[in-house]
C-alpha positions as CSV (number, residue, x, y, z in Angstrom):
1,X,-42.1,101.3,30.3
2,X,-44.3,98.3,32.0
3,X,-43.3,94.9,32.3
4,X,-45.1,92.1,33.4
5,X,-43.1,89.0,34.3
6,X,-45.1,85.6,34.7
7,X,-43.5,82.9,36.8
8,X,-41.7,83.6,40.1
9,X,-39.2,81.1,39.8
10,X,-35.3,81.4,38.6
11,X,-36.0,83.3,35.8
12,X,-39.2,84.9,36.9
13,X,-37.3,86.8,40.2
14,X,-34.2,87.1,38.5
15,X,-35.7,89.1,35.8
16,X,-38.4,91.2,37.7
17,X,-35.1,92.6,40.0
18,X,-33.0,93.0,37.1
19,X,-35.6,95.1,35.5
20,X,-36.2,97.3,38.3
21,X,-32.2,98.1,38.3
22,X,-32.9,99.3,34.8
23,X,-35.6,101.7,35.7
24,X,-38.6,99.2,34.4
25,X,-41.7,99.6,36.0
26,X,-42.4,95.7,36.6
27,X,-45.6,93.5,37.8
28,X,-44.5,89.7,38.8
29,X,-47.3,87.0,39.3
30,X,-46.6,83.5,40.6
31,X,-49.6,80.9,41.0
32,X,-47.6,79.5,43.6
33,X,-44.5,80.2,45.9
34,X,-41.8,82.5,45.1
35,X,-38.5,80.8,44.0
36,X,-40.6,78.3,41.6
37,X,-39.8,74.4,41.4
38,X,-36.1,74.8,42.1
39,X,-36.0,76.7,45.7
40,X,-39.5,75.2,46.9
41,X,-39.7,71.6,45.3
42,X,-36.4,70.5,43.5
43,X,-32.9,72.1,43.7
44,X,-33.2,73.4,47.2
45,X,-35.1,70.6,49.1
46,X,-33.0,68.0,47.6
47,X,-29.9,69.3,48.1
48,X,-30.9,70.0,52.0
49,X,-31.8,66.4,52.1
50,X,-28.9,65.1,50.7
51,X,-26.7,67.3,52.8
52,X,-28.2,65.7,55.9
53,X,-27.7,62.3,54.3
54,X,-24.1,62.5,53.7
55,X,-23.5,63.9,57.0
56,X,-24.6,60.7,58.3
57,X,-23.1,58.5,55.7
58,X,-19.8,59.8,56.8
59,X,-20.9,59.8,60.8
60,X,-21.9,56.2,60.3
61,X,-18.3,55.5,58.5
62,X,-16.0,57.3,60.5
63,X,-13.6,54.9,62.7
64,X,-12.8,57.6,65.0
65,X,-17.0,57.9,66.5
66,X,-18.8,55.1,68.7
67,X,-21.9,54.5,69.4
68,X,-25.4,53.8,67.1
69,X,-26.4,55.8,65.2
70,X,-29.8,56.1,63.2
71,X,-30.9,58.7,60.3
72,X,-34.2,60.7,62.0
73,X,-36.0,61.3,58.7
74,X,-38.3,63.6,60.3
75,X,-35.9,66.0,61.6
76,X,-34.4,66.1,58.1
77,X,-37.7,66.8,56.8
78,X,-37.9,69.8,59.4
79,X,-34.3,70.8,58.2
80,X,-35.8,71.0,54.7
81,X,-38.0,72.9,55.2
82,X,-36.6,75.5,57.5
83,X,-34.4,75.7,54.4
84,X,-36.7,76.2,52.5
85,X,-38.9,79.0,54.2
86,X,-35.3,81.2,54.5
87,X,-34.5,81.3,50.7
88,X,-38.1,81.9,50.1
89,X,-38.9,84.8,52.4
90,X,-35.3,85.6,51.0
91,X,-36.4,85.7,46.9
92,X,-39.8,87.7,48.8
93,X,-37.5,90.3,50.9
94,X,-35.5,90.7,47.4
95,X,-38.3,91.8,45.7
96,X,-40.2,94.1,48.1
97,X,-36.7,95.9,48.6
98,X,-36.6,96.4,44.5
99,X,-40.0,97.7,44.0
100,X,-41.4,94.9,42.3
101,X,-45.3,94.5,42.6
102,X,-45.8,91.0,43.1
103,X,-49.8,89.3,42.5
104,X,-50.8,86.1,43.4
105,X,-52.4,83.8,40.9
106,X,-52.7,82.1,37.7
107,X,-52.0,84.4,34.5
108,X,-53.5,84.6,31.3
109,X,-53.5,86.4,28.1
110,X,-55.7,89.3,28.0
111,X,-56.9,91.5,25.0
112,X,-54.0,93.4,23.3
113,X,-51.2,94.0,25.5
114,X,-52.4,92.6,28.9
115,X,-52.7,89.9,31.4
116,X,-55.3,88.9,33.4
117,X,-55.0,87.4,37.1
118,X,-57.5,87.2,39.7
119,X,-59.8,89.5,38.3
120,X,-57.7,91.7,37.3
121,X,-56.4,93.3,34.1
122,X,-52.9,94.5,33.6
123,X,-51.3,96.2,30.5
124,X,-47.9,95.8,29.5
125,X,-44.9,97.0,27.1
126,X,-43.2,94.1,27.3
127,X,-44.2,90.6,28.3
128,X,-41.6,88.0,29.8
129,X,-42.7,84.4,30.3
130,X,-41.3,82.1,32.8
131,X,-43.6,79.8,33.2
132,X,-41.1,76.9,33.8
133,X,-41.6,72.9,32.9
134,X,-43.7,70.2,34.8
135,X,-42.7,66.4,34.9
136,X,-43.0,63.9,32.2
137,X,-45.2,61.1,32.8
138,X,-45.0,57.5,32.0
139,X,-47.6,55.7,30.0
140,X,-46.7,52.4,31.8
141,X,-46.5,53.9,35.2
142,X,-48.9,56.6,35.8
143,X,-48.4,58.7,38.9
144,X,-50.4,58.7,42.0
145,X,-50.9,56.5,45.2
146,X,-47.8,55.0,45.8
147,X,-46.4,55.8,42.4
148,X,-44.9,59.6,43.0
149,X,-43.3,61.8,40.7
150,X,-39.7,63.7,42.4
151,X,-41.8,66.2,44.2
152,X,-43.6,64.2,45.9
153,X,-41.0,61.9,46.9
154,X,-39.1,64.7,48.9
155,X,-42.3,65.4,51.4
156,X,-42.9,62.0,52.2
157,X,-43.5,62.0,55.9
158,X,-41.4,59.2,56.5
159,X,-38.5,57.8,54.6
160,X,-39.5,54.4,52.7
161,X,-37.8,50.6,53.5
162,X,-37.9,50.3,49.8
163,X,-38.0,52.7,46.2
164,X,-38.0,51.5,42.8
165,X,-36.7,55.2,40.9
166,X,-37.5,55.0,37.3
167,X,-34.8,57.2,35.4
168,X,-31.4,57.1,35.3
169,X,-30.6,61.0,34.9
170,X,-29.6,63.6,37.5
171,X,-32.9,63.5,39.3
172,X,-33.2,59.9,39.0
173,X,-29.0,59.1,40.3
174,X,-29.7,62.2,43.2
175,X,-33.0,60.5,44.6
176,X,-31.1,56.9,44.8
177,X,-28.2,58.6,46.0
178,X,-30.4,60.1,49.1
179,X,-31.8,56.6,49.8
180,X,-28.9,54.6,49.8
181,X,-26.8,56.9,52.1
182,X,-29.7,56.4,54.9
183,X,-29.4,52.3,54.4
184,X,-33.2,52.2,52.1
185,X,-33.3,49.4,49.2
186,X,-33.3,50.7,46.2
187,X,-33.8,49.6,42.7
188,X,-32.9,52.2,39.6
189,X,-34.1,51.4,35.9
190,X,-32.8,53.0,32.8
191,X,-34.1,52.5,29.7
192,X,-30.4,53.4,27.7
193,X,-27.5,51.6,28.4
194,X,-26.0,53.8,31.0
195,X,-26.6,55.9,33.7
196,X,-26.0,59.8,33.1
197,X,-27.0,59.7,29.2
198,X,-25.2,62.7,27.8
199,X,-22.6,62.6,30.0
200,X,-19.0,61.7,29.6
201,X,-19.2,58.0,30.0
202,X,-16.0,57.6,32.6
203,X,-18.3,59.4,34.9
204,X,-21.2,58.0,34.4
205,X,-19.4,54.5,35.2
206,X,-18.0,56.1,38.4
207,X,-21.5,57.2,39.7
208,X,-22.8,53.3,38.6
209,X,-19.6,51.9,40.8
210,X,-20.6,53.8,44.0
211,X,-24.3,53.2,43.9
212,X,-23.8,49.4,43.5
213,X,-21.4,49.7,46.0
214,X,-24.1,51.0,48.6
215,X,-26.2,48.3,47.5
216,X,-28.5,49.7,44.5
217,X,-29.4,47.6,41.9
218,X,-29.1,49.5,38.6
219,X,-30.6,48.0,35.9
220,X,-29.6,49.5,32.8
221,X,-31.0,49.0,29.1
222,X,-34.3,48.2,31.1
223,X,-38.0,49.7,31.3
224,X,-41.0,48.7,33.5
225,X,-43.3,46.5,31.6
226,X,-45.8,46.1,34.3
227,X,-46.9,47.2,37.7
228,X,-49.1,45.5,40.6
229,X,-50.3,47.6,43.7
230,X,-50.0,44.5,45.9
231,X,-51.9,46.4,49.2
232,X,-48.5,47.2,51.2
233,X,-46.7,48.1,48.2
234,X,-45.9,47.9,44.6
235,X,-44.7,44.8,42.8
236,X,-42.8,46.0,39.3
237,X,-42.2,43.8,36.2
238,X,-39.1,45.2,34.5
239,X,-37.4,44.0,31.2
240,X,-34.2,43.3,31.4
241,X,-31.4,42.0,29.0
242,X,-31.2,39.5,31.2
243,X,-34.7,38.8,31.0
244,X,-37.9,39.8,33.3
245,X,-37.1,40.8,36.9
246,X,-39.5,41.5,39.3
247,X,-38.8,44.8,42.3
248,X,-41.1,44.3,45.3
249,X,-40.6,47.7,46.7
250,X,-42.9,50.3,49.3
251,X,-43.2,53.3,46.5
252,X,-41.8,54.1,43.0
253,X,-40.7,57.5,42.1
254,X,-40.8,58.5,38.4
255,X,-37.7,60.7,37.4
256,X,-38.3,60.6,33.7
257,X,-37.3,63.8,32.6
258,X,-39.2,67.4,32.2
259,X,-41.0,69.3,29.5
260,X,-41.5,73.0,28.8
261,X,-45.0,74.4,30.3
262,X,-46.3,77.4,28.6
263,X,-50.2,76.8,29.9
264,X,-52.5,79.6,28.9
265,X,-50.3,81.2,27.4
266,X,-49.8,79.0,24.1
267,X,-53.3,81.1,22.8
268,X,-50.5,83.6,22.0
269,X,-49.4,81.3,19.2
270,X,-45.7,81.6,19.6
271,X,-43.9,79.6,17.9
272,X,-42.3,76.1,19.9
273,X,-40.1,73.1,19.0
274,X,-41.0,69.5,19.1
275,X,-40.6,69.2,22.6
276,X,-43.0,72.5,23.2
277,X,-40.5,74.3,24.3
278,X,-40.5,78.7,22.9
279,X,-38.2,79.3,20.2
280,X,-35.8,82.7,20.7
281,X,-33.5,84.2,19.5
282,X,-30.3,84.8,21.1
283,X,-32.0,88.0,23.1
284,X,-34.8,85.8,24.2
285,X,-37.2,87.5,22.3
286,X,-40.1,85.3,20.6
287,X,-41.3,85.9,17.3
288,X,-43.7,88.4,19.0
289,X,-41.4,91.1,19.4
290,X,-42.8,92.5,22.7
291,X,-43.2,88.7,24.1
292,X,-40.0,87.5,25.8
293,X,-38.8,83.5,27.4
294,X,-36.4,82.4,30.2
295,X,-35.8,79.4,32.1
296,X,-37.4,75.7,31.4
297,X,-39.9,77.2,29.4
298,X,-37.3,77.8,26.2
299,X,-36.4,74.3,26.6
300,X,-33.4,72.3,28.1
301,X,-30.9,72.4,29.6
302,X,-33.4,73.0,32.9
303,X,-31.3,74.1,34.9
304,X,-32.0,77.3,37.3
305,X,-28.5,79.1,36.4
306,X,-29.1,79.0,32.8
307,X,-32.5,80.7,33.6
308,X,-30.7,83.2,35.6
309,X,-28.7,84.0,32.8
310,X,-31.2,84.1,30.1
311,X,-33.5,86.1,32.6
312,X,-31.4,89.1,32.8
313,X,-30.4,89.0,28.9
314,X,-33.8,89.2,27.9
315,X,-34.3,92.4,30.8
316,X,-31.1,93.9,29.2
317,X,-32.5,93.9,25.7
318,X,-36.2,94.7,26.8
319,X,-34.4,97.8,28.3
320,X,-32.8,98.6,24.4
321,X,-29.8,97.5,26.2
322,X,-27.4,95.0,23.5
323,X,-27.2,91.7,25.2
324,X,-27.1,88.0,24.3
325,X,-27.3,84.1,25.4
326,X,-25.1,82.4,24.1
327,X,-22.4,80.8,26.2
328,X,-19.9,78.2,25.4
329,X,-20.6,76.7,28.9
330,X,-23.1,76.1,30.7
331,X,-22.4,73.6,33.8
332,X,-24.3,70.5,34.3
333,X,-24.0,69.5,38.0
334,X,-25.0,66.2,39.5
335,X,-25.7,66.4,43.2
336,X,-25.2,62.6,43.7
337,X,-22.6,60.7,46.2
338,X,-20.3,61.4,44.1
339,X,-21.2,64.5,42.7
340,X,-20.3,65.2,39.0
341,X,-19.6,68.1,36.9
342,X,-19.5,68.2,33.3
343,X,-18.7,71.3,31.2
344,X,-18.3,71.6,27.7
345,X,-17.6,69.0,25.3
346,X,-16.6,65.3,25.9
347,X,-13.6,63.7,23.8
348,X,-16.1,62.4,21.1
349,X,-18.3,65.4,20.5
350,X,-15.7,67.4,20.2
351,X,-13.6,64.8,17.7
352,X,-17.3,65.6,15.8
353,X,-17.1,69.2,15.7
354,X,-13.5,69.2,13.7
355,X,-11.1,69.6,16.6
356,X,-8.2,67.5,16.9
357,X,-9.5,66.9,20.9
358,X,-7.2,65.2,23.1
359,X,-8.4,64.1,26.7
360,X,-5.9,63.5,29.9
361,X,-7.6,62.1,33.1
362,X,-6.3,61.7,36.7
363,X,-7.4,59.8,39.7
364,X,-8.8,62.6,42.4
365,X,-5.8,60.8,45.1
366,X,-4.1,63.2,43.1
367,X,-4.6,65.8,45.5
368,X,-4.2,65.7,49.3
369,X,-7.6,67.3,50.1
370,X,-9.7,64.1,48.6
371,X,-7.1,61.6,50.8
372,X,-7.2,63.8,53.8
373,X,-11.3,64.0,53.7
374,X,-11.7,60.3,52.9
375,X,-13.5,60.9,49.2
376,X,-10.6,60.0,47.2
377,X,-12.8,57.7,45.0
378,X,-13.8,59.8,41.7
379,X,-11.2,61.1,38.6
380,X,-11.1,64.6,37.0
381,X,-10.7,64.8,32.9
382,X,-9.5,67.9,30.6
383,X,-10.4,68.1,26.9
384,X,-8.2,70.0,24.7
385,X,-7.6,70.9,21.5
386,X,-3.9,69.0,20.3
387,X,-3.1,72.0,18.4
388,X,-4.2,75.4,20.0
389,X,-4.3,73.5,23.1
390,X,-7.2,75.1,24.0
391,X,-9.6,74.0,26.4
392,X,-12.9,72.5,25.2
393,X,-14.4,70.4,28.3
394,X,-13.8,69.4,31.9
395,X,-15.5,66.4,33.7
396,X,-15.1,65.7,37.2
397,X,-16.8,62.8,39.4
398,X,-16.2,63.0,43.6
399,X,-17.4,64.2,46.8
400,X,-17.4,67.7,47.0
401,X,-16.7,68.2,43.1
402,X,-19.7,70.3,41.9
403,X,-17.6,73.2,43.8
404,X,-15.2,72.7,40.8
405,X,-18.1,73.7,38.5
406,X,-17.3,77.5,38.0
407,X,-13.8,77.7,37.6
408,X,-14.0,74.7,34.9
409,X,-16.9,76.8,33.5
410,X,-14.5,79.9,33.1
411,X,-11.6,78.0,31.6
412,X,-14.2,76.9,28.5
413,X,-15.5,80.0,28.2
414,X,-12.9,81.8,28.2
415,X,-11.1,80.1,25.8
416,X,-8.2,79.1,28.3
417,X,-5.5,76.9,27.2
418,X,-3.8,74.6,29.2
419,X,-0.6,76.3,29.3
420,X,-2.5,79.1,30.7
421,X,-4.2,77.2,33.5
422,X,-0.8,75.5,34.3
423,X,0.8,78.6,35.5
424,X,-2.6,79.3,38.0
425,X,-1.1,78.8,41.3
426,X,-3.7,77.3,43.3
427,X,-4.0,77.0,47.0
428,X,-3.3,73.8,49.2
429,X,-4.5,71.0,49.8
430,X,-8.0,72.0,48.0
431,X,-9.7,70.1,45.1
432,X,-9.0,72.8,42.9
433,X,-5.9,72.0,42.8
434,X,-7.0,69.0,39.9
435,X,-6.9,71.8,37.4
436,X,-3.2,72.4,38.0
437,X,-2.5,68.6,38.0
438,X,-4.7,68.0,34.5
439,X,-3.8,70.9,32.9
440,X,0.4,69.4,33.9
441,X,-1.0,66.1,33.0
442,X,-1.9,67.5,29.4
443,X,1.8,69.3,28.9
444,X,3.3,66.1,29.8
445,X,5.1,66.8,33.3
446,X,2.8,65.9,35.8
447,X,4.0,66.2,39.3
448,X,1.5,64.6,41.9
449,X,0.8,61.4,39.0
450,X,2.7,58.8,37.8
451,X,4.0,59.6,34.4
452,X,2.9,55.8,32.2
C-alpha cells in the first residue's frame, strides 16, 4: 500500500510516522520546512519568545535582584531560533529513522492516483492532505511594509517602541503579551466586545485586567477605519464607542484569524464548508474515498494537537484499522501573561445543550504554589452537571496554567465527576492541586477557600 502525505507540518509528520508503524509505504512532501507553521513560524517561535520575555518580566520585578536590567531582543531572537533549528532537525531525524521518503516542493494533483512535485510523478493508494491554513487579511489594512501579519512580526530584527495588534484572539492577546512584558507601547483593537471571543468571559476579563495593567490599551468593540504611513511609522484611525481615536505607533501586526489552504489541490473538487475548509467524516476521509484531511486544513479549531490527533486517525483507518475523531475535548491554550486554558463547555453553552450546568470558581491563592511563585493573580472554574455531577468544562487563567491543560482535558473526556476527582490526591504545593480545591468547592466543603 502507497501513501503520499502533503504537508510536513503537525499533521503531515505525525501522519507519515504513524503510517510507517503500520507497515505503509509513505512519500511526504513539504514546500517548505519540516514541522509546518507551528514549529517554524507560530507555536514554537512564540512560545521561545515569550519564555524569554517572562523571564525578564519576573527578573525586572523581583525585590530580592539589583542592578539594571535591559531585554536584548537580539539574543532572544538567537534563542528563537536555536529553538527552532532543534525541533526541526528533530521532526527531520524522526522521519529518516521511520523510513519515510521525504521530497521537497510544491504538490499537485496529477492524472488518476498521483501527485506531481518537482518534475516528478508519484502514484498513490491513498492520498492524505495537510496542507494547513494561511492568515486572513484585512480589507482596511492590507499587509506589507510596516503593516505585518504574526509571522512576520516574530523575525523582526529588532523589537519595536511601538505596535498597534489588530485582533483580540489568542495570537492577537500572545503578541501584546510579548510586547508589554519587554516595556513596548502597545495598542490592541477588537472588533467584539471582549477579548478572547469564545471563551469563558471570567477569563477573558482576567487577561483584559493584566494587559491594562502593563500598560496596553485595549480597545474593545473597535475596528480600524483608516491608516496613514506617516514616513517613521504608521498613524491608525480606529472607531471606538467612544468615538475616533487615533494610535501613532512604529508597526501594526494583523492577528485576524486563519483560513483553511487547500491550494492546488481544490481541482480535486472535494467538497468544503463556508470557510473552505474539507468536510470529513469522523475517519477523516473526504468524499473521495482514497483522499484523506488533517490539521487546519479541515477547518478550526487550528490548533497543532488536534492535527496530531486527526493525523493518526485518518493513518489508522487508511490502514483498515477502526478509528475515529471525535473527542469531547479538545484544549484551547492561551500562551499569554496569564496563560488560559479552556476545556469543554462554559456555564451558558452547556445551560444550551439541556444540562442542568452548575459552575464553582476559586481564586488561584488557593493554592500555595501560585503565592509562593508570586503569580497568584488568575481563578480556576469547574462546570458540572447539578445532577450526575459530571464534569462538562474547566477554565483556568494564571501563570503557569496551560500545564493544567491535560489533566482538565481527561476529566471531560472521561466523563469524571467531581466526586471522583475529589478523592485524586494530588501532590504539594503544585497548581494542580486547583482541581482538588474546585472539585471540594463543587461538593460544598472546601478546605483552602472561604466557604460564603
Amino acid at each position: 500500500m502507497k501513501l503520499v502525505v502533503v504537508g510536513g507540518g503537525p499533521a503531515g509528520y505525525v501522519a507519515a510516522i504513524r503510517a510507517r508503524q503500520l507497515g505503509i509505504d509513505v512519500t511526504l512532501i513539504e514546500a517548505e520546512h519540516l514541522g509546518g507553521e507551528c514549529t517554524n513560524y507560530a507555536c514554537i517561535p512564540s512560545k521561545a519568545l515569550l519564555h524569554a520575555a517572562a523571564v525578564y518580566k519576573a527578573a525586572a520585578s523581583a525585590p530580592w535582584l539589583s542592578g539594571q536590567l535591559s531585554f536584548k531582543w537580539e539574543e532572544a531572537a538567537q534563542w528563537r531560533d536555536k529553538v527552532v533549528e532543534r525541533l526541526r532537525r528533530g521532526i527531520e531525524f524522526l522521519l529518516k529513522s521511520a523510513g519515510v521518503e521525504v521530497i521537497r516542493g510544491v504538490a499537485k494533483p496529477g492524472p488518476s492516483k498521483s501527485v506531481e512535485v518537482e518534475g516528478r510523478r508519484v502514484e498513490y493508494d491513498y492520498l492524505l492532505l495537510a496542507t494547513g491554513s494561511e492568515p486572513v487579511d484585512l480589507r482596511e489594512l492590507p499587509r506589507g511594509g510596516r503593516v505585518l501579519g504574526t509571522r512576520e512580526v516574530l523575525r523582526l530584527e529588532k523589537a519595536p517602541t511601538s505596535v498597534a495588534i489588530i485582533g483580540g484572539g489568542a495570537a492577537g492577546v500572545e503578541t501584546a503579551s510579548l510586547f508589554s512584558m519587554i516595556g513596548v507601547e502597545v495598542y490592541l483593537v477588537e472588533v467584539v466586545d471582549r477579548l478572547l471571543p469564545g471563551l469563558d468571559a471570567d477569563l477573558s476579563r482576567q487577561v483584559e485586567k493584566a494587559l491594562a495593567g502593563r500598560g496596553v490599551k485595549v480597545f474593545t468593540s473597535s475596528r480600524v477605519v483608516g491608516v496613514r504611513d506617516t514616513g517613521g511609522g504608521l498613524e491608525l484611525r480606529l472607531s471606538t464607542p467612544g468615538g475616533e481615536r487615533r494610535a501613532e505607533v512604529e508597526v501594526a501586526v494583523v492577528a485576524a484569524g486563519r483560513r483553511p489552504r487547500l491550494g492546488p489541490f481544490a481541482a480535486l473538487g472535494l467538497q468544503v464548508d463556508e470557510r473552505g475548509a474539507v468536510k470529513t467524516d469522523s475517519s477523516m476521509r473526504t468524499g473521495l474515498p482514497w483522499v484523506y484531511a488533517a490539521g487546519d486544513l479541515t477547518g478550526p479549531p487550528y490548533f497543532a494537537h488536534k492535527a496530531y490527533a486527526q493525523a493518526k486517525v485518518a493513518v489508522e483507518n487508511i490502514a483498515g484499522l477502526k478509528s475515529a475523531y471525535e473527542p469531547r475535548a479538545v484544549p484551547a491554550v492561551v500562551f499569554s501573561e496569564p496563560e488560559v486554558v479552556s476545556v469543554g463547555f462554559t456555564e451558558e453553552e452547556a445551560a444550551g445543550r439541556g444540562y442542568k450546568a452548575k459552575s464553582v470558581r476559586i481564586p488561584l491563592t488557593a493554592v500555595g504554589r501560585a503565592v509562593a511563585t508570586g503569580s497568584s493573580e488568575g481563578l480556576a472554574k469547574l462546570v458540572y452537571d447539578a445532577e450526575s455531577r459530571v464534569i462538562l468544562g474547566v477554565h483556568l487563567v494564571g501563570s503557569g496554567v496551560s500545564e493544567l491543560a491535560g489533566e482538565a482535558a481527561a476529566l471531560v473526556e472521561f466523563y469524571a465527576t467531581v466526586d471522583d476527582l475529589a478523592l485524586v490526591v494530588h501532590p504539594h504545593p503544585t497548581l494542580s492541586e486547583l482541581f482538588v480545591e474546585l472539585a471540594e468547592a463543587a461538593l460544598g466543603r472546601p478546605t483552602h477557600v472561604a466557604k460564603l
